[in-house]
LOLOLUM-221455 format. One record per atom (N, C-alpha, C, O): residue in one letter; x, y, z. Coordinates in pm, whole numbers, plus 50000, padded with zeros to 5 digits. Example, Ala and Ser with C-alpha at 12.3 -4.5 7.8 and 13.67 -1.06 7.14 Angstrom:
<nodes>
A513194943150780A512304955050780A513204967050780A514244966850846S512854977550708S513674989450714S512905000350787S513415011450804
</nodes>
This chain:
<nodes>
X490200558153188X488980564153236X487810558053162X487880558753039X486620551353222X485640549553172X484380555353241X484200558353359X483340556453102X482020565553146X481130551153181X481420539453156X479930557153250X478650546453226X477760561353156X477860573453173X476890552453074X475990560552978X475460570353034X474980579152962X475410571653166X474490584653258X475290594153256X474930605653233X476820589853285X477540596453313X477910603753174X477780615853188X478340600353043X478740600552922X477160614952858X477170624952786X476070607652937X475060616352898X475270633452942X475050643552875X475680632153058X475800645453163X476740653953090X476450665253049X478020647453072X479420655153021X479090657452838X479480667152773X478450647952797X478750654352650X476890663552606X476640666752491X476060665552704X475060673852709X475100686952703X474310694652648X476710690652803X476780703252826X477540708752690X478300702852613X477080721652689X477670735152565X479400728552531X480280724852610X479380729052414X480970725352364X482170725152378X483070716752377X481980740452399X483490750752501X483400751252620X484510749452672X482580753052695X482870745552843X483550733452826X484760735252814X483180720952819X483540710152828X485130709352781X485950704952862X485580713752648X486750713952594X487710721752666X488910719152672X486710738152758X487940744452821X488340737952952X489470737553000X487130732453006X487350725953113X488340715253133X489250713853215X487930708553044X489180694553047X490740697953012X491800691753004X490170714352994X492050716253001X492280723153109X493450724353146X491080730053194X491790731353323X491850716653418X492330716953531X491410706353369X491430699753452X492760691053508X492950685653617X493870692253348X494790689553329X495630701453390X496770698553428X495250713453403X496220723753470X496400722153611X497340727253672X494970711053697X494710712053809X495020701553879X495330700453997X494830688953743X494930676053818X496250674153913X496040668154019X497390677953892X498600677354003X498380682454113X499140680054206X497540688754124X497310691154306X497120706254337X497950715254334X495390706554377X494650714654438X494680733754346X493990736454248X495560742654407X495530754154413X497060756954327X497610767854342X497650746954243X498590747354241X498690760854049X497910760053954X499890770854063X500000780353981X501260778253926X502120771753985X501490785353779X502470788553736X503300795953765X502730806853752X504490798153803X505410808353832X506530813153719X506990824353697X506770801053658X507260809253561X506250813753428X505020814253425X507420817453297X506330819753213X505610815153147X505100822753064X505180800253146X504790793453076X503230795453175X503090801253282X502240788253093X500560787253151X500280784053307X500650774553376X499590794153333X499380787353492X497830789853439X497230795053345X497570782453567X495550782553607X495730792453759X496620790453841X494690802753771X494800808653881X493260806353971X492180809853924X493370801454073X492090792454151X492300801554300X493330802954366X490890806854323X490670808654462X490480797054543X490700798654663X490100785254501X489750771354557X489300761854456X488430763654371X490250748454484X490070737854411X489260727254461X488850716354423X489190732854536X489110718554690X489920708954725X491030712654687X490010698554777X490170693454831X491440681654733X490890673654657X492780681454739X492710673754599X493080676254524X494120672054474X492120686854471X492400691054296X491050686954269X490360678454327X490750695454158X489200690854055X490190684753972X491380687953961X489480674253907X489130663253761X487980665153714X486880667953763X488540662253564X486720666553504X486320658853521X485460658853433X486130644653608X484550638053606X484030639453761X483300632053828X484640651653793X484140656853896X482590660053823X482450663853706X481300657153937X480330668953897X480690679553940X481570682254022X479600689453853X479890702653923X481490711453833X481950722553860X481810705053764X482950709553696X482620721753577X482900733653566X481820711253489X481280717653364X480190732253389X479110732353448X480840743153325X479670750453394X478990759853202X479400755953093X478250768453216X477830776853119X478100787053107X477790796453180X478880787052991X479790803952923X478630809952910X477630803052930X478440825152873X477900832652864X477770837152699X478740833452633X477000842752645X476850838952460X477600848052416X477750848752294X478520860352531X479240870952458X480670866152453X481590873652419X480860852152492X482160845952484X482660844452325X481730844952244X483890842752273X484450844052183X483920832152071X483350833351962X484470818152160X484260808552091X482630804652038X481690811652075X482430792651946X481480787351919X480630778952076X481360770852134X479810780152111X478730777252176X477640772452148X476560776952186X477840761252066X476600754851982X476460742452047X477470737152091X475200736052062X475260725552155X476320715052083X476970718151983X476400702052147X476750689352057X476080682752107X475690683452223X475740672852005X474890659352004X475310650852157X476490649852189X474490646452222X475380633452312X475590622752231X474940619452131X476750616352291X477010606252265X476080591352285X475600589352397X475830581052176X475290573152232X475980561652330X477210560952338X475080552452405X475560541852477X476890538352386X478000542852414X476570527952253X477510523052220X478930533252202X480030531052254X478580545052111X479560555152116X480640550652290X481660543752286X480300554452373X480300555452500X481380546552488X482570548352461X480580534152519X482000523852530X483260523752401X484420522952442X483060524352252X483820523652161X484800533652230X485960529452238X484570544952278X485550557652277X486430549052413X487640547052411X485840546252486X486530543852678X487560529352601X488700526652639X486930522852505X488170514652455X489030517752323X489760508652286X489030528452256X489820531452129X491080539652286X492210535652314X490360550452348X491360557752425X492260547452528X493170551752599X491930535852522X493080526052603X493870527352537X494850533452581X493910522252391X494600523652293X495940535352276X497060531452242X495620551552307X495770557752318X496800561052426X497840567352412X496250554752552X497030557952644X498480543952649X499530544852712X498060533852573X498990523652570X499840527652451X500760520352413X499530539252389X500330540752229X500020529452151X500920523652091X498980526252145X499030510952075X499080519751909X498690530951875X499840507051824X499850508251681X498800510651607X498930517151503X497480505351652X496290505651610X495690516951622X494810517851537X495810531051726X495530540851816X495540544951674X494780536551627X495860551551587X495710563651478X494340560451377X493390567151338X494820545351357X493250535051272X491980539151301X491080543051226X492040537551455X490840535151550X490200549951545X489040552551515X491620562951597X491030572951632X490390582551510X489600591651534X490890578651364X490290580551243X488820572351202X487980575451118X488870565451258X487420556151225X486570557451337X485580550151324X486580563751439X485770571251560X485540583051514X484540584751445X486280591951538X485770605651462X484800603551342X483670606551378X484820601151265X483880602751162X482510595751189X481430594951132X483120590751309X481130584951343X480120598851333X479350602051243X480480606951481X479570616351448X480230628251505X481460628951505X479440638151556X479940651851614X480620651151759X481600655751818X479650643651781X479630642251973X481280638551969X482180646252004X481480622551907X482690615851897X483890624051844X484980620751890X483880632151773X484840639851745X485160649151880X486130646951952X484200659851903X484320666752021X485070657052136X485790662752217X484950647152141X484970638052247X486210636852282X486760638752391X486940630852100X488320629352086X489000646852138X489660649052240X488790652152084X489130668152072X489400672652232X490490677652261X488270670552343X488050674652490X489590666352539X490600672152579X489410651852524X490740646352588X492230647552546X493170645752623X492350651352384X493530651752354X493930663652412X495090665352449X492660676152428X493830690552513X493990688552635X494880694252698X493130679952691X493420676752790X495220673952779X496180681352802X495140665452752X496660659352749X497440667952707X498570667652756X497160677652612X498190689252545X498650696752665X499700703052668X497750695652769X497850710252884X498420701352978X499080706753067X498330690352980X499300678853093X500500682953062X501160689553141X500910679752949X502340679152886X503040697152901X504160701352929X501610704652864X502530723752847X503000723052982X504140727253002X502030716353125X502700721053239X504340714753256X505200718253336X504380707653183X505620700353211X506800699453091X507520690653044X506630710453073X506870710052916X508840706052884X509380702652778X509390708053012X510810707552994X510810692753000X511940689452963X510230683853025X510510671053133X509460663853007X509570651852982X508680670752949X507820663052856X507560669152743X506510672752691X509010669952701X508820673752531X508820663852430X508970666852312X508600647252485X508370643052356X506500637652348X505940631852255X505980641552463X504890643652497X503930649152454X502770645552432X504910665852434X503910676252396X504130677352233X503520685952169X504720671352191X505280671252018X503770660652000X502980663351910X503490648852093X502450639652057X501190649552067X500930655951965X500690650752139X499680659752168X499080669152061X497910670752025X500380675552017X499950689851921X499790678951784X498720679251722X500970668851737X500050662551635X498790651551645X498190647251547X498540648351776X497370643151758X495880656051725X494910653351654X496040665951780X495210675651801X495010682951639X493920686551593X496180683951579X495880687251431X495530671351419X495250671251539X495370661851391X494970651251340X493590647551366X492930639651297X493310651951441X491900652651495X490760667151418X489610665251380X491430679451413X491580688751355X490250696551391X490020702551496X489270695151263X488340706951309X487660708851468X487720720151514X487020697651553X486560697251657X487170707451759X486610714951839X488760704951726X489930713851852X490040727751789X490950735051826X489190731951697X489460745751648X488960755451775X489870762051825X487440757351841X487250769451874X488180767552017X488860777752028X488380760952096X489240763252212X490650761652205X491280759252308X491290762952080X492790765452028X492540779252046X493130786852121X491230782751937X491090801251944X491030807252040X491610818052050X490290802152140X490460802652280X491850804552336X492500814852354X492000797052348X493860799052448X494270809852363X494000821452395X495070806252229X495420822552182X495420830952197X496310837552249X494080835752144X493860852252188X493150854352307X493080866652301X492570851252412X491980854652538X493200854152618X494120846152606X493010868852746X493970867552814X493630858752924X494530852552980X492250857352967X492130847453049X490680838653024X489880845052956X490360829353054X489430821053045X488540817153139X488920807353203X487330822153172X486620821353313X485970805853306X485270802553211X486250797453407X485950781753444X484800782953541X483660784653497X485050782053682X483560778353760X484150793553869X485330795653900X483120800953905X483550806154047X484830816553971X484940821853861X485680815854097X486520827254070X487910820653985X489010825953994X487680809353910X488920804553873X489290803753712X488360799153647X490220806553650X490620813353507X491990805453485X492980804053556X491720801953387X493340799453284X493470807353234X492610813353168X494820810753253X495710823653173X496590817753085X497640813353130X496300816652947X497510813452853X499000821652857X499010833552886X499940816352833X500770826152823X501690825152662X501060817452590X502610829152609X503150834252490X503510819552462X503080817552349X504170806452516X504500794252460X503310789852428X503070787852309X502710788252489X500470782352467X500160789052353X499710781752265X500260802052323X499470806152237X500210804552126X499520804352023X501830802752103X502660799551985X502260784751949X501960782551832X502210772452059X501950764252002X500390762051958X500110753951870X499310770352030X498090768051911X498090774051788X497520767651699X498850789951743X498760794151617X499560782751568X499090779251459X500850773351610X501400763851527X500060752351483X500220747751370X499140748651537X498510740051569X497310744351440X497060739251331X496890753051496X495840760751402X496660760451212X496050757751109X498050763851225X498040765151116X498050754650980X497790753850860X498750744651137X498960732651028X497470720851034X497410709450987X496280729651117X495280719751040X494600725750936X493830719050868X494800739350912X494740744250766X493270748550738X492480753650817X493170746750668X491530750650576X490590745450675X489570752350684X490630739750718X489320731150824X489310739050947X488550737051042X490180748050940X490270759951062X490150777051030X490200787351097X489960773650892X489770791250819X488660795650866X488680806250929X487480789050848X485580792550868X485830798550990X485260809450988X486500796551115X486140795551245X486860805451291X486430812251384X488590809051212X489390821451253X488690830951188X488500841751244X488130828251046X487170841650971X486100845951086X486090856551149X485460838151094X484270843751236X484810849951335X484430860851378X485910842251386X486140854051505X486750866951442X486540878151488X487340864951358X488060876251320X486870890251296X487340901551299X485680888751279X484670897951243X484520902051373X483500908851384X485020901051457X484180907451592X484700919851588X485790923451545X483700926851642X484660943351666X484740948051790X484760960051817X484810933951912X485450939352031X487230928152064X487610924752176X487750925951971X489370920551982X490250931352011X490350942151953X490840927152102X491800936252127X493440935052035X493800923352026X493990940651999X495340940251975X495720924451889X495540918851781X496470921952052X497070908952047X496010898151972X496410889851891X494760899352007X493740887051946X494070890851755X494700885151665X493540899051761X493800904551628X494980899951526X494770898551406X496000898251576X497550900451571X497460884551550X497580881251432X497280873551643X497170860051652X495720858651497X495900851151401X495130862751504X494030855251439X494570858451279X494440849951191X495060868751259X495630873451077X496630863251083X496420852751023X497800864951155X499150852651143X498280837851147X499030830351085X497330831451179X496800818251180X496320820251080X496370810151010X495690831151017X494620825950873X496030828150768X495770823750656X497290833250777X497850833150683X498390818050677X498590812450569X498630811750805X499290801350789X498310785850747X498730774450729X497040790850741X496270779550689X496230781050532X495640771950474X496720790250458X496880788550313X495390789250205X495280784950090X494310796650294X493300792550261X492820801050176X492730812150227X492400800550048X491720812949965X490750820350033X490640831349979X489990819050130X488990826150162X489830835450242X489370846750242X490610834450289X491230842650413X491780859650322X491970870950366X491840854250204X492630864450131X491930881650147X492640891050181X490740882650123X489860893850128X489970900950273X490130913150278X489880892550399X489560897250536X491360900650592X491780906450692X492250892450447X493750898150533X493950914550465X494520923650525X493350915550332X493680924750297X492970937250400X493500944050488X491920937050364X490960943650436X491540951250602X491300963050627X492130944150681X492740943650778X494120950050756X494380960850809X495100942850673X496650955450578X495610972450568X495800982050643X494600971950460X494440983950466X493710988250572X494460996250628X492630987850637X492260994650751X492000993850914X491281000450988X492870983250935X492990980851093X493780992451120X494700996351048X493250999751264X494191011351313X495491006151396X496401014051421X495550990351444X496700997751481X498120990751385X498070980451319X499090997951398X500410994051339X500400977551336X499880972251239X500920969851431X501050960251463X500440955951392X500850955751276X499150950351423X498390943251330X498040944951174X497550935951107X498470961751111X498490959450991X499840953550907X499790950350788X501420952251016X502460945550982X502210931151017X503330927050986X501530919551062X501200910651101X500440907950973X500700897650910X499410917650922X498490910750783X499050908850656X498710901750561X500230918750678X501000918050554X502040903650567X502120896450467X502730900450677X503530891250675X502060876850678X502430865550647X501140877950701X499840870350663X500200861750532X500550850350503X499850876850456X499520874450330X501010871650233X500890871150111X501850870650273X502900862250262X503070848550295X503850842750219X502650842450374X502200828150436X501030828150338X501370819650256X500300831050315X498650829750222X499850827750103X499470817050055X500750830550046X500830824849900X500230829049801X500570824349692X498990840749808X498040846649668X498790856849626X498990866149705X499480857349470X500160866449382X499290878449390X499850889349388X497710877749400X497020889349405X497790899549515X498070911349495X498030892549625X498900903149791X499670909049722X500150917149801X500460911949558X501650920349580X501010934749538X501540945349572X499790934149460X499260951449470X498870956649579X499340967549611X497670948649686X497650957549846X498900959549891X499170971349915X500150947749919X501190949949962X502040965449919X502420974749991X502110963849804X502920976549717X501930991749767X502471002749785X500700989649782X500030998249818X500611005549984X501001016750015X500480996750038X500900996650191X502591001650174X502921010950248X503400997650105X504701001150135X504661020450069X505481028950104X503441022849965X503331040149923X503211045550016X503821054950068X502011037250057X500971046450147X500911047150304X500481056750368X501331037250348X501181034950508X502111044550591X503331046250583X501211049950668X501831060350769X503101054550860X503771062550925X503311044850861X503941037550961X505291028450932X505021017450884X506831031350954X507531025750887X507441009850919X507201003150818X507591002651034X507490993251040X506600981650960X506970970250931X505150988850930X504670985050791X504690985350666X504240977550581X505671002550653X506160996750547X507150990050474X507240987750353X508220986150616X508860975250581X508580958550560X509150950450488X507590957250643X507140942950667X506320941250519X506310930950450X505730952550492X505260948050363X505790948050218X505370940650129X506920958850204X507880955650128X508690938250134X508680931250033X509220934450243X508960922350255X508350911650206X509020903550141X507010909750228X505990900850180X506100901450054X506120891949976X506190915250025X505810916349871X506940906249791X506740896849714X508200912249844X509150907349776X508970886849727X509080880249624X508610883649904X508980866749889X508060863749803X508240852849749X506330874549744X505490867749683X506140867649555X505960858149479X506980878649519X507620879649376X508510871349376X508390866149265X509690864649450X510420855749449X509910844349395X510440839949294X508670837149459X507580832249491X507570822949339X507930811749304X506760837949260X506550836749135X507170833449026X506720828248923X508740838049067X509510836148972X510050821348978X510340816548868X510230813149092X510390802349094X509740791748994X509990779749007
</nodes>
């Protein structure tokens, strides 16, 4: 795929998360028109594709989230001319597997913002090529998820995205629905790019309209990024999130977090918590942090 600079101007102008969610419906769509998931893995659900199928260099693709959406919505820089072409030839690279492809795609990213985002929009692309096909292209989707941590911070807010949203509004009446394999492999994804993904699960995690499940996904990802900051907002969450679930989820957190500080909230939670299932999960934690220690 190559841009001309008008074109490169249009697509990397628009808001961040559009563009990133888009290019993964575009990969849900590109096989043809109106087409859905039936089993349980991710479908896209479309009143009309047209004609075809949409591709994102369709115009008319990219549209504008609304500011009460989850993710980050901050503009990005466009890309320049030269940018433009460097990217349309590092991603040959890419699509040829060339040896050079990891060199290149490390020494692009750090040009600037735009270029990162850039890398970030096409690799989910490809992540969501491969989930639809995931029996037939599992050595595909193993590439994908480590190019996407390798790429890392850029693919953070629309990982958070798929996760915890049950559906994702695109143009008109049409939505990606993640389902339980999608959202296992972004908390895998999220966790192993680590610290460069804490800032962004901490933010969402402050909202006080998550439901449940978001909740539930966002404590298990900040435990698995290992990050000191996460430590305060897991506890915080063990002691006063109402529901069950999610306060047994913060505790097995803060077991993945690794901080010896978790075994007094923990021990607290196994006195005090109304709820047995928490206070087993946190007896638990507690234990592997004391194991932990003694090692």
């Amino acid at each position: 795929m190559c841009w001309t600079r008008d074109e490169a101007a249009a697509q990397w102008g628009a808001m961040r998360l559009p563009l990133l969610v888009c290019l993964l419906f575009a990969a849900a769509c590109a096989s043809g028109g109106k087409q859905q998931r039936d089993d349980s893995r991710s479908r896209a659900e479309s009143s009309s594709t047209g004609e075809g199928g949409v591709t994102a260099e369709q115009e008319g693709v990219f549209i504008a989230r609304g500011t009460d959406e989850v993710s980050d919505t901050r503009p990005v820089p466009k890309m320049t001319a030269e940018e433009v072409r460097e990217f349309n030839r590092i991603w040959e690279l890419f699509r040829r597997d060339d040896a050079a492809w990891p060199r290149e795609r490390d020494r692009f990213k750090r040009r600037s913002d735009a270029a990162g985002y850039a890398l970030a929009g096409h690799l989910l692309r490809f992540y969501m090529q491969a989930n639809v096909r995931r029996e037939t292209s599992a050595k595909a989707l193993v590439r994908a998820k480590d190019e996407i941590v390798a790429v890392g911070a850029p693919c953070v807010p629309p990982l958070i995205d798929l996760m915890i949203l049950d559906r994702i509004p695109l143009r008109e009446d049409t939505y990606f629905i993640p389902d339980d394999l999608t959202r296992q492999d972004c908390l895998e994804m999220l966790e192993r790019i680590g610290s460069s993904a804490a800032p962004e699960l901490l933010r969402v995690l402050k909202r006080k309209d998550l439901g449940i499940k978001a909740r539930r996904f966002l404590a298990l990802a900040l435990g698995g990024t290992r990050d000191p900051r996460a430590y305060d907002p897991l506890v915080a969450t063990l002691r006063g999130d109402p529901s069950w679930q999610v306060r047994a989820d913060a505790a097995t957190a803060l077991a993945s977090l690794g901080d010896p500080r978790a075994i007094e909230p923990l021990g607290q939670a196994v006195r005090e918590d109304p709820d047995p299932a928490v206070v087993k999960r946190a007896g638990k934690a507690r234990e592997e942090l004391r194991s932990a220690g003694r090692r």
